[in-house]
N, C-alpha and C positions, 0 to 999 in steps of 0.2 A: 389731284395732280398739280403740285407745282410746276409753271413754267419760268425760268433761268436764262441766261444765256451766258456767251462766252466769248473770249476774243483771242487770238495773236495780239499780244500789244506793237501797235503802233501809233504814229503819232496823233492820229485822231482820235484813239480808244475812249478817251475822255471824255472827248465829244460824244461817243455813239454809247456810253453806259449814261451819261445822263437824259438822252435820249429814250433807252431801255427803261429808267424811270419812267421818264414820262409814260410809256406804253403799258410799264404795270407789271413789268419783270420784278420776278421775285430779288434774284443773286445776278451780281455781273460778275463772271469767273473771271480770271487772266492768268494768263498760261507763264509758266516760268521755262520761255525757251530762251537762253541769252547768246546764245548760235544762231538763231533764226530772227528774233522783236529784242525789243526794246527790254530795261526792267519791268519785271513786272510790278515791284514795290513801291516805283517812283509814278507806274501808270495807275496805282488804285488811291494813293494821295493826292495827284492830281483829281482823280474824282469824287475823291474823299469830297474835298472842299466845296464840290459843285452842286452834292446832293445831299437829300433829307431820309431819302428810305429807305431805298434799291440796298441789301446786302453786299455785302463787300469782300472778295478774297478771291486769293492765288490757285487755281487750279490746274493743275498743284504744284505744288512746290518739290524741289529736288532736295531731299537735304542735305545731300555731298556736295552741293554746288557754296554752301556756305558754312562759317563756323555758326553751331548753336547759340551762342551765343547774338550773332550777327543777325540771323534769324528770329530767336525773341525776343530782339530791337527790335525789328523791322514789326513783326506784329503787336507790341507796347505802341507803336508810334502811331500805326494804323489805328487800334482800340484806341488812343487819347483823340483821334480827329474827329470820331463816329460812333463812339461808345460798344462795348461788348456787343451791346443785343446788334449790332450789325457791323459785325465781322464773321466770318467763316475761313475755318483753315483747311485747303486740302494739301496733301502730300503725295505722292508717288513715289517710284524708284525709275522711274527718269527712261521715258521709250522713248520722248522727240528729246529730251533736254541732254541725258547723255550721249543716245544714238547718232544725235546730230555733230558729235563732238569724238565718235568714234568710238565709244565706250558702253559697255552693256550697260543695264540698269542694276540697279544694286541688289543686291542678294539678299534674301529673308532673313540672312544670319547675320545682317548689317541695320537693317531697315528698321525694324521697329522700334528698335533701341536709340536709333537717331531722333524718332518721332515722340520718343519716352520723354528722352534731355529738355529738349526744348519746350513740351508741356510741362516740365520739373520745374525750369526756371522760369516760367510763368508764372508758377503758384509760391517761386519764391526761394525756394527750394534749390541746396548745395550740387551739383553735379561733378563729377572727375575727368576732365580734357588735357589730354596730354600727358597725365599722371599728377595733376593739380588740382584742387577743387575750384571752381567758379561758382560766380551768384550774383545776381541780379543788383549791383550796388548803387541804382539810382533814388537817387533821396527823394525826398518828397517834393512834389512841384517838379523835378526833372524827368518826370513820365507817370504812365498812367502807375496806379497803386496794384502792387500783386496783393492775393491771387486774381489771377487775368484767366477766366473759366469762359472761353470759347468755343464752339462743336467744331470736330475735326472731321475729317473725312479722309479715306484709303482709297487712292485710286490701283483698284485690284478688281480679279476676275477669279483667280480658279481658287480650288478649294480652300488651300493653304491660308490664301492673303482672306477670303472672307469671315475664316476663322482668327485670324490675328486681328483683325476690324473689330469682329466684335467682342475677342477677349481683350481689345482697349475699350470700348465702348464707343467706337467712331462708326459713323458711317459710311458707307462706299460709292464709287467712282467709278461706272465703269463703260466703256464705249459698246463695247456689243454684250447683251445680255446672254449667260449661256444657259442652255436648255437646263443643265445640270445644276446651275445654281441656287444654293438656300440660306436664304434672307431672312429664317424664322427668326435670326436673333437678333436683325438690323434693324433699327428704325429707318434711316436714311437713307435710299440706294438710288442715285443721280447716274441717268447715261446721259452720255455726251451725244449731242444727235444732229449730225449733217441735213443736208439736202436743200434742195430752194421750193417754194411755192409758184407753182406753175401758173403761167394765165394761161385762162381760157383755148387760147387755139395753139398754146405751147402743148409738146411732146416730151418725151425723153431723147429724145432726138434731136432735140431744138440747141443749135448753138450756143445760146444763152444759158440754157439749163445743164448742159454739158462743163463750162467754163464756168458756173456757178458754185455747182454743186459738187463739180471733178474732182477737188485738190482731197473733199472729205471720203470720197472714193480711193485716192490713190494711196491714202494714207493707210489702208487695211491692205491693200498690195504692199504697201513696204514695211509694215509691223509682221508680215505673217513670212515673210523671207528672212528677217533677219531672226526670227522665232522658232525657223524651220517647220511650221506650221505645216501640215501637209494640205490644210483644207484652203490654200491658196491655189491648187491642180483645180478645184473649182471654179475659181472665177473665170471669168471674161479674158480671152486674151492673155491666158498668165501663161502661157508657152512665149510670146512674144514677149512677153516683160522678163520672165526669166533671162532671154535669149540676149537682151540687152542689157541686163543688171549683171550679167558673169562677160559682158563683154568689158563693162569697166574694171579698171585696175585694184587690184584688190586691197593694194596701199590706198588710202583715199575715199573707199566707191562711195563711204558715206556723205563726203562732201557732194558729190552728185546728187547722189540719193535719194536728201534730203532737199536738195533746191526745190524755193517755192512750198515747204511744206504746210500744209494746210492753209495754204493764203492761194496759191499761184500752182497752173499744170507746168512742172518741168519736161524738156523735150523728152525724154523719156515715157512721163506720165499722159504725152501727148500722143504716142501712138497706140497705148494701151486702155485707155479710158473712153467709151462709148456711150452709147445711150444701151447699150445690155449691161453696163456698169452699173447701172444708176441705181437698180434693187439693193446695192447694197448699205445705201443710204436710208435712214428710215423717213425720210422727209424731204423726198422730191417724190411731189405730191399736186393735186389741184388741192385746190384750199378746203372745197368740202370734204377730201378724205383727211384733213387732221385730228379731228376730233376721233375719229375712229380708230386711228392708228395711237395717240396718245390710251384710248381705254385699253387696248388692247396691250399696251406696257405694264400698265396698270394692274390687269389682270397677272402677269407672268411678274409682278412684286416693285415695280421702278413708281417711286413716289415722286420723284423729280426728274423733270428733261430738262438740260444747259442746251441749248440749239447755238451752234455757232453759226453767225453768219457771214458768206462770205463774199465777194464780188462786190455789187453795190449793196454795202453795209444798210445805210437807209432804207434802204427798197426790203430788205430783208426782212430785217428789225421788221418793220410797220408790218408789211405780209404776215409774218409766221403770229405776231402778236391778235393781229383780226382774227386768223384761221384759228387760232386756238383760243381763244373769245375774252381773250384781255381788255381789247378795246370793239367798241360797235362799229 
């Protein structure tokens, strides 16, 4: 099992993935939310320059948020600071990065093809935008040399997207693994995995563990509303959160919505988040139950865990890295 991690960029991120080296992380992801952090292209340059090993890349990237072109720039530029072998690209259709912006995510019937383009002009290769063809027209010396052969990665869940992952040959991305899911054909299948490492005489109950670990809890309350998910009747409190989420206006509610996402409890996320929340996290945990809960991914097919971590970043990072035996 590899262990990864991941960030909201902001302005410390840099600080906290060369950190994540030091502790022996495989990937430091960074989320392409530009409604909620910072760039995320400008935050893995920035780390680029600071480190030697820790993998590198956007998880994931939107790629309506840019022209493809714009895009395999930004990964030529990354690949010239760090070399191939430590770059990784993931992509999505965009649940915080449109969502946040009021916009569904992109459709199957848009999606792959945007992820096709921009691995096209990587390897060098003509594509047709706008009804023109482009291609990659930097000379030598002005960027890394194509072909630029990076692993990709699909941030996807049901059936459809894990079959399109792996008739590209990428691997997937996905925050809750579903029972149904078959990974026969994937080599790489990375969840994204909440939660904080408890001390000792901490509960799920404990304040701290609450406001640590909450925003990664809230974030499946507000992915399964806007999804109309039904298995949100299950959680904790979701009569309450409903009750509040159709009280805001329905011009807007995603500006709400979204406050604080996956960094910060918004008032909203404040009356609905508890310590009967916390199960839905796979990793608000004491430290000896990590090891157990990583084989046990393991078993159901997740070859990678990205742990975000969130509140005091430091205190994380170091925790979940001990408990899962990165460092002594």
């Amino acid at each position: 099992m590899k262990i990864s991690c991941a960030f909201p960029p902001v302005p410390e991120t840099p600080d906290h993935i060369v950190l994540a080296e030091e502790l022996g992380f495989e990937t430091a992801w960074v989320y392409d939310t530009p409604a909620l952090q910072l760039d995320c292209w400008m935050t893995l340059a920035l780390a680029a320059v600071r480190t030697e090993r820790i993998r590198l890349g956007p998880g994931v990237l939107i790629p309506s948020l840019r022209h493809p072109m714009t895009t395999a720039a930004a990964i030529t530029t990354l690949v010239g600071l760090v070399g191939q072998d430590r770059v990784i690209i993931g992509a999505g259709t965009g649940f915080t990065g449109r969502r946040a912006m009021g916009q569904k995510p992109l459709s199957w019937k848009h999606f792959p093809g945007m992820v096709d383009d921009v691995r096209a002009l990587l390897r060098g290769e003509d594509i047709v935008v706008d009804g023109e063809p482009v291609r990659m027209l930097h000379w030598p010396g002005q960027a890394a040399e194509r072909p630029i052969d990076v692993p990709w990665i699909m941030g996807v869940n049901g059936p459809r997207g894990l079959q399109a992952a792996a008739d590209a040959g990428c691997g997937v991305f996905t925050s809750r693994p579903r029972a149904d899911a078959d990974y026969s054909q994937i080599d790489d299948v990375m969840l994204l995995g909440f939660g904080t490492v408890m001390d000792d005489h901490e509960t799920v109950e404990s304040q701290r563990v609450i406001n640590t670990a909450g925003p990664g809890v809230a974030v499946a309350y507000h992915a399964f509303l806007e999804q109309e998910d039904p298995r949100l009747e299950g959680f904790p409190n979701a009569d309450r959160f409903l009750e509040l989420a159709n009280e805001l206006p329905k011009d807007g509610r995603h500006l709400e919505l979204h406050a604080g996402h996956l960094t910060e409890l918004n008032d909203i996320d404040k009356q609905v988040v508890t310590g009967d929340s916390m199960s839905i996290t796979p990793f608000t945990c004491h430290g000896e139950e990590i090891p157990g809960r990583l084989e046990r991914l393991g078993d159901q097919g997740i070859t990678e865990v990205a742990f975000q971590p969130m509140g005091d970043i430091e205190r994380e990072l170091t925790a979940f890295a001990s408990a899962a035996g990165l460092t002594s």
